[in-house]
C-alpha positions as CSV (number, residue, x, y, z in Angstrom):
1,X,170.5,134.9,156.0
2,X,169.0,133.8,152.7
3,X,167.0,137.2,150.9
4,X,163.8,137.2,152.2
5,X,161.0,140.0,151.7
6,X,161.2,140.9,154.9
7,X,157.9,143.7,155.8
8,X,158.6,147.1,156.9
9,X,159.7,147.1,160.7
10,X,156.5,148.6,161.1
11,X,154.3,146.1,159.7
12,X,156.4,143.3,161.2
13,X,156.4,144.5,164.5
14,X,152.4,145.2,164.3
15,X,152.5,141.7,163.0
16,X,154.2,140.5,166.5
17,X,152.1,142.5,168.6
18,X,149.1,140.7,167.8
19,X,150.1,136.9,167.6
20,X,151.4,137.9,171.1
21,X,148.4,139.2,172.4
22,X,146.7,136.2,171.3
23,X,149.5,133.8,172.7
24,X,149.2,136.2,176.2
25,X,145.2,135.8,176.2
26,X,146.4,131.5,175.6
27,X,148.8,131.4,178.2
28,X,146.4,132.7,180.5
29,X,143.4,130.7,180.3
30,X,146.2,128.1,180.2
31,X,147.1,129.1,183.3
32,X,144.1,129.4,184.9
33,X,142.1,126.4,184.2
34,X,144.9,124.6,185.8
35,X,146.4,123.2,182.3
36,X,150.3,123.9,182.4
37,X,152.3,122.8,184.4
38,X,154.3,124.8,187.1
39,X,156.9,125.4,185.1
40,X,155.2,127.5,182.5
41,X,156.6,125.7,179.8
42,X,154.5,127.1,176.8
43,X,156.2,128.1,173.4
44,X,154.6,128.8,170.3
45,X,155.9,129.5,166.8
46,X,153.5,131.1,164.4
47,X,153.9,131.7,160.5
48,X,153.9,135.1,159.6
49,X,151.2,135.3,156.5
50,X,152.7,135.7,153.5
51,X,156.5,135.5,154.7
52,X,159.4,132.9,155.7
53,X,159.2,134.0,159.3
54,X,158.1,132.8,162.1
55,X,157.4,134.7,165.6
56,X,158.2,132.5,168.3
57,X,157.0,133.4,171.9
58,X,157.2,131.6,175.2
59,X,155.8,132.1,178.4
60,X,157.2,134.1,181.3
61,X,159.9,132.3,183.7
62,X,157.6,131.7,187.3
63,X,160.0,133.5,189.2
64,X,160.6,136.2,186.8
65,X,159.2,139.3,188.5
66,X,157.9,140.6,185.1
67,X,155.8,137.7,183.3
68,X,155.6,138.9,180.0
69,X,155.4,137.2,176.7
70,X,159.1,137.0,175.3
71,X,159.1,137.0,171.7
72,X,161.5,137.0,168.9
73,X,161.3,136.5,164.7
74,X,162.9,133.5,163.3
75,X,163.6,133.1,159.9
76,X,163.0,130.2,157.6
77,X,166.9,129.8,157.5
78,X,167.1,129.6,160.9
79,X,168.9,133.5,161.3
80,X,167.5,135.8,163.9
81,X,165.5,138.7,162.5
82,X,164.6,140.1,165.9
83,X,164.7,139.8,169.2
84,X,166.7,138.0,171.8
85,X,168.4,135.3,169.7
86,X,167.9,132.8,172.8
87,X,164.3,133.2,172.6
88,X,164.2,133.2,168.5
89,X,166.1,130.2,167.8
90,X,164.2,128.0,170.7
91,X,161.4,127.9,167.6
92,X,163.9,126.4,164.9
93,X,163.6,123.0,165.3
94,X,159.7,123.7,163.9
95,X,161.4,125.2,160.8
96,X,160.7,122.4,158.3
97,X,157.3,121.1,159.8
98,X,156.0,125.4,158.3
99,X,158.3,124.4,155.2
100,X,156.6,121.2,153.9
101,X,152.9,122.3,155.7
102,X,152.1,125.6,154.3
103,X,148.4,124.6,156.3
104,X,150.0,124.8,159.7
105,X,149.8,128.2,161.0
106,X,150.9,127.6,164.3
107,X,152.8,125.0,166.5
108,X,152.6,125.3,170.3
109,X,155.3,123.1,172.7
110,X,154.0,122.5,175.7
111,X,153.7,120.7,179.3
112,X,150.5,119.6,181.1
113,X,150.3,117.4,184.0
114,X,148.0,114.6,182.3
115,X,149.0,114.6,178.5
116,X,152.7,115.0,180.1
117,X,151.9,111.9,182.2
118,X,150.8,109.6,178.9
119,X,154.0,110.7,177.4
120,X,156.0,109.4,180.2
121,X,154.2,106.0,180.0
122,X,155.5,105.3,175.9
123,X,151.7,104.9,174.8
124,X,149.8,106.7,172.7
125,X,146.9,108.3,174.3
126,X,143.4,106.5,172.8
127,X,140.6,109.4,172.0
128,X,137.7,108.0,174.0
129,X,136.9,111.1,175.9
130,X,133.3,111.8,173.7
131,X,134.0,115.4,173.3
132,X,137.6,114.9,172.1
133,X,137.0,113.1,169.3
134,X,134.2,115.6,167.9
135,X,136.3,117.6,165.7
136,X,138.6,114.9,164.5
137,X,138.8,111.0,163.1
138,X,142.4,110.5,164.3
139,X,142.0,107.6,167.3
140,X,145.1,108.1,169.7
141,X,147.7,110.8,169.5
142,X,150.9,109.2,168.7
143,X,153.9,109.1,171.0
144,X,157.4,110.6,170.3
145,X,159.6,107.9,171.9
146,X,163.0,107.7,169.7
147,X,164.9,110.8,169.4
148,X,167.0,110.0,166.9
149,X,164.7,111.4,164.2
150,X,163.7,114.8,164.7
151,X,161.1,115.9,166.1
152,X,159.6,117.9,163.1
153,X,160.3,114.8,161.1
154,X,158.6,112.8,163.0
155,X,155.6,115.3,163.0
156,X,155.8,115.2,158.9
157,X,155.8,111.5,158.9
158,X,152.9,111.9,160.8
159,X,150.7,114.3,158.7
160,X,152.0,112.3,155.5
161,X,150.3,109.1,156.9
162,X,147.2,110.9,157.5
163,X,147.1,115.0,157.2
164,X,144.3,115.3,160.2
165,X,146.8,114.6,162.7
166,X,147.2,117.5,164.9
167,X,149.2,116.9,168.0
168,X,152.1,114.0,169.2
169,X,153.3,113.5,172.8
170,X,156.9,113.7,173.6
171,X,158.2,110.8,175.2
172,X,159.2,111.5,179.1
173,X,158.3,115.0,178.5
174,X,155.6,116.9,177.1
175,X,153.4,117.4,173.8
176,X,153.4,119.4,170.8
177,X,150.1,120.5,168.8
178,X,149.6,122.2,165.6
179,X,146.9,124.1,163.6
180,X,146.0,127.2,161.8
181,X,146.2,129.5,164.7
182,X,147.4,130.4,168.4
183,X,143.9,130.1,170.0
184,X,143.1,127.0,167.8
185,X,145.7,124.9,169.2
186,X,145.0,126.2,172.5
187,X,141.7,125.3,172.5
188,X,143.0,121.5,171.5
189,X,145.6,121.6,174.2
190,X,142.8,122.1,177.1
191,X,140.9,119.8,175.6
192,X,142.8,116.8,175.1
193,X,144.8,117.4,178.3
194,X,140.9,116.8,179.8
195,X,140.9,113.7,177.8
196,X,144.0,112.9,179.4
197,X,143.2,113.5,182.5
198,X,139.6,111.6,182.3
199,X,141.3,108.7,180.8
200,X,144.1,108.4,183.5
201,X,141.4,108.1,185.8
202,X,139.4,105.4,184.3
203,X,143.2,103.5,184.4
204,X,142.7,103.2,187.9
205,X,139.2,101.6,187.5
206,X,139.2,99.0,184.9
207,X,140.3,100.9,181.9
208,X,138.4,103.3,179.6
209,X,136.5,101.4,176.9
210,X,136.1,101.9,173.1
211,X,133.1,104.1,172.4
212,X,129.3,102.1,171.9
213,X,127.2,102.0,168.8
214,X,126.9,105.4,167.0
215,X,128.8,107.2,169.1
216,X,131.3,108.1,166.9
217,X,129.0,108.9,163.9
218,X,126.5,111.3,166.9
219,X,130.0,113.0,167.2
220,X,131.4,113.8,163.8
221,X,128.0,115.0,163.1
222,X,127.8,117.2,166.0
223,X,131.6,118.7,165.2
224,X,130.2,119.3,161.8
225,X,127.7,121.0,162.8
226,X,129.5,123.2,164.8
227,X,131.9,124.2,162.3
228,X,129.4,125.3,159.9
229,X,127.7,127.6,162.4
């Protein structure tokens, strides 16, 4: 491992305890507004302020008789700090997305039924669910389809055509979202996997159309808004 200032244990592990609470209160409303799949599969990996570490927590196995938040401490190297080293390293293919983006507090893996059903189809999902595109100018969410490249490379390339980007599907899988915190990107997830869902329906009845005059502009104003109160 490179020599990092690594915090007290006390600190660090204080440090942990929160971002899982956070990631437990997530995975919860997650869970209960119907928005992950069965699986579970939920995994997020959060910059610790001020350090080269990341704590990376996923949810509990659904046949695991104890469903609680695993959690381990990656470092920026890609060593173990603490932890099981299973758990840890499932976070290290983020590692260079919280290298290059010291704005992205958080990334969060994850599968829902709707966004994970636009993956599958190798389009990008348009926004044109009103409420989605409040709090963004982005138009689709791009989709993941060639493995070759990484996926935090293709996640930079992303955010270095335009920084507002904020989430990408994963072809035949699921999606990955990004932001400054835990409940931040959870709050994206349930709302774009809404979009999703919305827009898959109108699919089956002629297609969902580009938004009309001034919607857009009603939008932005109203996500403005909102941020500054």
């Amino acid at each position: 491992m490179t020599d990092l200032a690594i915090p007290a244990a006390e600190a660090l592990q204080a440090t942990v305890d929160a971002i899982s609470a956070e990631f437990a209160h997530a995975n919860r409303v997650l869970k209960e507004t119907r928005t992950l799949s069965a699986t579970n599969t939920f995994q997020a990996i959060v910059r610790v302020p001020g350090q080269e570490l990341l704590v990376v927590l996923s949810g509990a196995d659904p046949f695991s008789h104890e469903q609680q938040v695993k959690a381990g401490v990656l470092a920026f190297d890609g060593s173990v700090v603490q932890g099981p080293p299973r758990a840890a390293a499932g976070g290290g293919r983020y590692i260079e997305v919280f290298k290059h983006r010291p704005e992205v507090g958080a990334v969060i893996h994850v599968h829902t039924p709707y966004l994970g059903a636009w993956a599958g189809t190798h389009r990008e999902l348009p926004i044109r669910y009103a409420p989605a595109q409040r709090f963004t100018q982005i138009r689709s969410v791009p989709n993941y389809i060639d493995r070759r490249p990484t996926e935090a490379s293709f996640i930079l390339d992303r955010l270095a055509e335009d920084a507002s980007h904020f989430a990408i599907l994963e072809a035949n899988g699921g999606s990955t979202f990004w932001g400054a915190s835990v409940t931040e990107v959870a709050k994206n997830i349930l709302l774009f996997e809404e979009a999703a869902y919305f827009t898959a329906l109108a699919e089956t009845i002629g297609g969902s159309k580009e938004f009309g005059p001034g919607v857009l502009e009603q939008q932005w104003a109203l996500g403005r808004a909102f941020k500054a109160g």
